[in-house]
TIGU-518104 format. One record per residue (C-alpha): residue number from 1; y, z, x. Coordinates in nm, 2 decimals. Each point is the difference from the previous one (the first is absolute). Layout:
<r n="NUM" north="Y" up="Z" east="X"/>
...
This chain:
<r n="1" north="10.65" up="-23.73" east="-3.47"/>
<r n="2" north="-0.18" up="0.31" east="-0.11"/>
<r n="3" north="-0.02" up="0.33" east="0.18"/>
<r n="4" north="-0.32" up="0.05" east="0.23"/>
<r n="5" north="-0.17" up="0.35" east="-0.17"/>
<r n="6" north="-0.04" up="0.27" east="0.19"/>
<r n="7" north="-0.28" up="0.10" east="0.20"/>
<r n="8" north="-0.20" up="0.33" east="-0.08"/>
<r n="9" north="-0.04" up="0.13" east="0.33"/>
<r n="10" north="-0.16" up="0.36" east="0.01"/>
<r n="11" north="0.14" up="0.19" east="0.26"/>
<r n="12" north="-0.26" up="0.26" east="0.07"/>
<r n="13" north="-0.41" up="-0.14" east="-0.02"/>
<r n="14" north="-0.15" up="0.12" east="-0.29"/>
<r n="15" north="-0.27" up="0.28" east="0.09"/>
<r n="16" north="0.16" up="0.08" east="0.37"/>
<r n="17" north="0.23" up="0.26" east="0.04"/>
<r n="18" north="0.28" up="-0.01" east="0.30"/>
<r n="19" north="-0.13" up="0.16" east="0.31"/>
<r n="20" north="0.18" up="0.20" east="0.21"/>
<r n="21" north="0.02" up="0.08" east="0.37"/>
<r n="22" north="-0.12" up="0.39" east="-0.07"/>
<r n="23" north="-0.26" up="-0.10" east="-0.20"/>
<r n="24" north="-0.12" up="-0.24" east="0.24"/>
<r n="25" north="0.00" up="0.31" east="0.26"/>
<r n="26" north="-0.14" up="0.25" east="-0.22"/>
<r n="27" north="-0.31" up="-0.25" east="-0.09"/>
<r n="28" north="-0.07" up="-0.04" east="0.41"/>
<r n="29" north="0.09" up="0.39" east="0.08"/>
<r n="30" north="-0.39" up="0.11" east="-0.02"/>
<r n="31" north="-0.07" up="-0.29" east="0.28"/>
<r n="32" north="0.29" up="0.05" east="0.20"/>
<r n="33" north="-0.04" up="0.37" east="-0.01"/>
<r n="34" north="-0.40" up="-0.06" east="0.10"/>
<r n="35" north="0.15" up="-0.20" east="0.28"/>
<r n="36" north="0.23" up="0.24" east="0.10"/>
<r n="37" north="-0.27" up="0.26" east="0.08"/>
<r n="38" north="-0.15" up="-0.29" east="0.21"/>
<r n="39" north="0.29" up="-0.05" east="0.19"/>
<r n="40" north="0.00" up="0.30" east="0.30"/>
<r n="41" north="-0.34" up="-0.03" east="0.06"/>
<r n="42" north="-0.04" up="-0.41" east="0.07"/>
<r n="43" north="0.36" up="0.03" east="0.18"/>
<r n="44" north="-0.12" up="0.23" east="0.27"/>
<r n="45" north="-0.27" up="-0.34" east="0.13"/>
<r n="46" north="0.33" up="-0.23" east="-0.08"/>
<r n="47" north="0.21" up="0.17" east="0.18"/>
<r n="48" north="-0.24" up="0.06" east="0.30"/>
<r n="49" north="-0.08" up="-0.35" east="0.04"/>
<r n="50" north="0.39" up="-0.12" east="0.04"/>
<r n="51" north="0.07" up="0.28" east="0.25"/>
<r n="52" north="-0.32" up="-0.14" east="0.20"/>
<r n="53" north="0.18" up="-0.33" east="-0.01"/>
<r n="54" north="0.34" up="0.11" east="0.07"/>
<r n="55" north="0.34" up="-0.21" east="-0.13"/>
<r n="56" north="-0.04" up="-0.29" east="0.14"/>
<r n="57" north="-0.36" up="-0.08" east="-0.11"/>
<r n="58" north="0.04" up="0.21" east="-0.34"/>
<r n="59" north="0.26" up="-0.25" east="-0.17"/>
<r n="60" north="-0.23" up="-0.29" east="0.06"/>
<r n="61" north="-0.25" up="0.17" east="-0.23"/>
<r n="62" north="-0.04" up="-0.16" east="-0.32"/>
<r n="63" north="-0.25" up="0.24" east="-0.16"/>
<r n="64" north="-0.22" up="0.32" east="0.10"/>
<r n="65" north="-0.25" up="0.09" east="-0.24"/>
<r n="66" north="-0.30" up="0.22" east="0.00"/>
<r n="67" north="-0.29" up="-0.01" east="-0.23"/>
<r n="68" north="-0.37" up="0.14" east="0.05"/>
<r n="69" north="0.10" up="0.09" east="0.34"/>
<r n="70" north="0.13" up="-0.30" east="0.15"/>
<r n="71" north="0.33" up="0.01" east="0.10"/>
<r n="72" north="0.16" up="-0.40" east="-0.01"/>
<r n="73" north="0.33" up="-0.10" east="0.16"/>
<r n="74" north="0.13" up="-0.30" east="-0.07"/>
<r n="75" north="0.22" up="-0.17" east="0.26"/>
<r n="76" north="0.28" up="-0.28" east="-0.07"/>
<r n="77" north="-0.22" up="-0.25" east="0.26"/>
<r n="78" north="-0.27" up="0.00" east="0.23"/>
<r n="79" north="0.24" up="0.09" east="0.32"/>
<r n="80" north="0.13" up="0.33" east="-0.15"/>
<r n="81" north="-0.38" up="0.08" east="-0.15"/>
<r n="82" north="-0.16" up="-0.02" east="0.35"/>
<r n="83" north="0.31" up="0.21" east="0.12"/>
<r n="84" north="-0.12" up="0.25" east="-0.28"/>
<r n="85" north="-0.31" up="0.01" east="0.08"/>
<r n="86" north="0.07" up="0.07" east="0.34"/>
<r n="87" north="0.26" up="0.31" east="-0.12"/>
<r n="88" north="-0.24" up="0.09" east="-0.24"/>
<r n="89" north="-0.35" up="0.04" east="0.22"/>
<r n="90" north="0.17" up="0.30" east="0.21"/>
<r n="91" north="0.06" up="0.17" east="-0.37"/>
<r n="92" north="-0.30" up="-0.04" east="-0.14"/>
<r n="93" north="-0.14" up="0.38" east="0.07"/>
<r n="94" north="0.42" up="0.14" east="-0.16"/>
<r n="95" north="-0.13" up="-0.19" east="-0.32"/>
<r n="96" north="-0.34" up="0.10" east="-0.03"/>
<r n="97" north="0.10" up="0.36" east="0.04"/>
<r n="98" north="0.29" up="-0.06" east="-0.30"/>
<r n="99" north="-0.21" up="-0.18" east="-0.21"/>
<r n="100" north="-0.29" up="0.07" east="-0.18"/>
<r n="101" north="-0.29" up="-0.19" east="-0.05"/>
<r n="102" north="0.16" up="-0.23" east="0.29"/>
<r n="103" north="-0.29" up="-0.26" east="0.12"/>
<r n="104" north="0.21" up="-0.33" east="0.16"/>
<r n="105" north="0.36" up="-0.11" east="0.07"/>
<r n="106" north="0.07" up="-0.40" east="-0.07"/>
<r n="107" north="0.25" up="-0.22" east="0.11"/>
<r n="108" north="0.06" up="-0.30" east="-0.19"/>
<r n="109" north="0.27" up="-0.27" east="-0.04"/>
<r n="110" north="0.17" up="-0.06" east="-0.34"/>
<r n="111" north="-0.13" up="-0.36" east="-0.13"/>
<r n="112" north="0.24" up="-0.28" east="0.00"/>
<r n="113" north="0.15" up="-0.12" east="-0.32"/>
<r n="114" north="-0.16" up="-0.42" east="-0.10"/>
<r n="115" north="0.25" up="-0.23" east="0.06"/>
<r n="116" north="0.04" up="-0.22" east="-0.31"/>
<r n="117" north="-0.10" up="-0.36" east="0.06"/>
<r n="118" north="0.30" up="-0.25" east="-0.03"/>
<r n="119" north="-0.06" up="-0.25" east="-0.21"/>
């Protein structure tokens, strides 16, 4: 029985060259830098918010965002969101003085994944 030939596999794709983790970096260093700058000033809101909450209610947080003003908090389930907003409403003068631009504080509960029909 004759011998099966060889495949000509090429090892590296032809017009790609190898990427490595420092050039990966280096090619995301203008944004990360950008977001760096960004990073004290939205952390001072952040961090405002979860000491207005305190421990028990901060790790039940899922995310806290703030765009155009609107600070959004959003809670693991409706329980711990009207807890929040409860924590939250005494707060609300703290905030506006550390934030700027502040207009309106919302609670809202994370939305629950679909369950996949069986079928």
């Amino acid at each position: 029985m004759p011998k099966r030939p060889t495949r000509n596999k090429q090892s590296i794709r032809p017009g790609s060259k190898p990427v490595t983790a420092g050039d990966l970096i280096s090619a995301r260093l203008p944004a990360l830098a950008q977001r760096a700058l960004l990073a004290p000033e939205a952390s001072v809101w952040h961090v405002a918010v979860m000491k207005a909450l305190g421990p028990e209610l901060a790790v039940k947080v899922n995310r806290c965002t703030l765009d155009s003003g609107r600070i959004t908090v959003i809670a693991e389930s409706s329980a711990w969101a009207a807890r929040m907003r409860f924590a939250l409403a005494e707060a609300e003068t703290t905030l506006a003085a550390v934030t700027p631009g502040f207009r309106e504080l919302t609670v809202r509960v994370r939305p629950r994944r679909a369950v996949a029909a069986k079928g």
